[in-house]
C-alpha positions in Angstrom: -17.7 -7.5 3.7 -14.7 -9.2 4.3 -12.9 -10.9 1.5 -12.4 -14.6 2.2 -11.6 -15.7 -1.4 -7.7 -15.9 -2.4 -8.5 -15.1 -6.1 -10.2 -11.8 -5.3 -7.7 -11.0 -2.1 -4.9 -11.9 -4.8 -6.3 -9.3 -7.2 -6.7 -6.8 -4.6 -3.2 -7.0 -3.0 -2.2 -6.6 -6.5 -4.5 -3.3 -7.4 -2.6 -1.8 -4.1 0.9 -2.8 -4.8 0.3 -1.4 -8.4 -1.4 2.0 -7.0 1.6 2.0 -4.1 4.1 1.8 -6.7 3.0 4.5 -8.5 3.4 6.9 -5.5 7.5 4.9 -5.1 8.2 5.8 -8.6 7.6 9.3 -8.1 10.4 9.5 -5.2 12.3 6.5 -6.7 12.9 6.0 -10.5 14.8 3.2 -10.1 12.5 -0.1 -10.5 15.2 -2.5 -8.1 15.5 0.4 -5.6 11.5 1.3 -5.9 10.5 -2.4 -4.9 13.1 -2.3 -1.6 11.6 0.5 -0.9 8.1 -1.5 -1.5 9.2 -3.9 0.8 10.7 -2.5 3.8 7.2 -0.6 4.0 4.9 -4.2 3.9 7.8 -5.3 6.4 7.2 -2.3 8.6 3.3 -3.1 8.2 3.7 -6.6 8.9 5.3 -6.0 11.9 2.8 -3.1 13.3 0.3 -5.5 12.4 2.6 -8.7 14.1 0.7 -10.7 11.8 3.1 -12.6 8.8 0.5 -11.7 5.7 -0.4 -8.3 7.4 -4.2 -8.5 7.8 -7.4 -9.1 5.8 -8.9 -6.9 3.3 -12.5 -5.3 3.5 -14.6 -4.1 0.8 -17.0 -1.2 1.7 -19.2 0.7 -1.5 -16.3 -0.3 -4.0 -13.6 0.2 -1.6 -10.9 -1.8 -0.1 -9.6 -1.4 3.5 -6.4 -3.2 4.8 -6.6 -1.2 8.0 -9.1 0.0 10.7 -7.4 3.2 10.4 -6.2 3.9 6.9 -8.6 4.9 4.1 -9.9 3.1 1.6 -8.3 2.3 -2.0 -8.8 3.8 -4.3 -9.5 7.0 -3.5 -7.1 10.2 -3.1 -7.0 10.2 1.2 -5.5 6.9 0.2 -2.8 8.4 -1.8 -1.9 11.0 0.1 -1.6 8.4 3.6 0.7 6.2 1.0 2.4 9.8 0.4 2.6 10.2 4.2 4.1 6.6 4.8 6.4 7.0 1.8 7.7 10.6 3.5 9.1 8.4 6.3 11.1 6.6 3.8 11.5 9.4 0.7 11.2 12.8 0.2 8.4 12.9 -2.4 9.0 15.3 -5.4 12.7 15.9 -4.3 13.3 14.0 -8.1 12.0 15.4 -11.1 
């Protein structure tokens, strides 16, 4: 199902971001440097996607999609492709 409402979307985005920060925090203690990093990712999404919010969101048996190709949040496939995005950026566990 595709979510068309802004409230729901809104909440959604904001599950992700939360969940995606999580995984930064791990490579990048540092809240200001954590939410560049946060950042130059959705830019780099944005611009794969060449579309200026980055896409829609789709909701499958209590799941939410923002790609074709990526899996579904939450679940731990989608934490370890956020792991595998944030390796282009990080090393994850080269901190603490």
């Amino acid at each position: 199902m595709l979510i068309d409402s802004t409230s729901k979307s809104n909440k959604i985005l904001l599950g992700l971001l939360r969940g995606i920060l999580k995984r930064i925090s791990r490579c990048e203690p540092n809240p200001f440097r954590a939410l560049a990093l946060l950042h130059r990712m959705l830019k780099r999404r944005r611009a794969i996607l060449d579309s200026p919010k980055g896409g829609r969101y789709v909701s499958s048996h209590d799941r939410y999609f923002w790609e074709s190709d990526a899996p579904g949040w939450p679940s731990a496939a989608f934490d370890k492709y956020i792991d595998n995005e944030l390796g282009r950026y990080c090393q994850i566990g080269r901190r603490g």
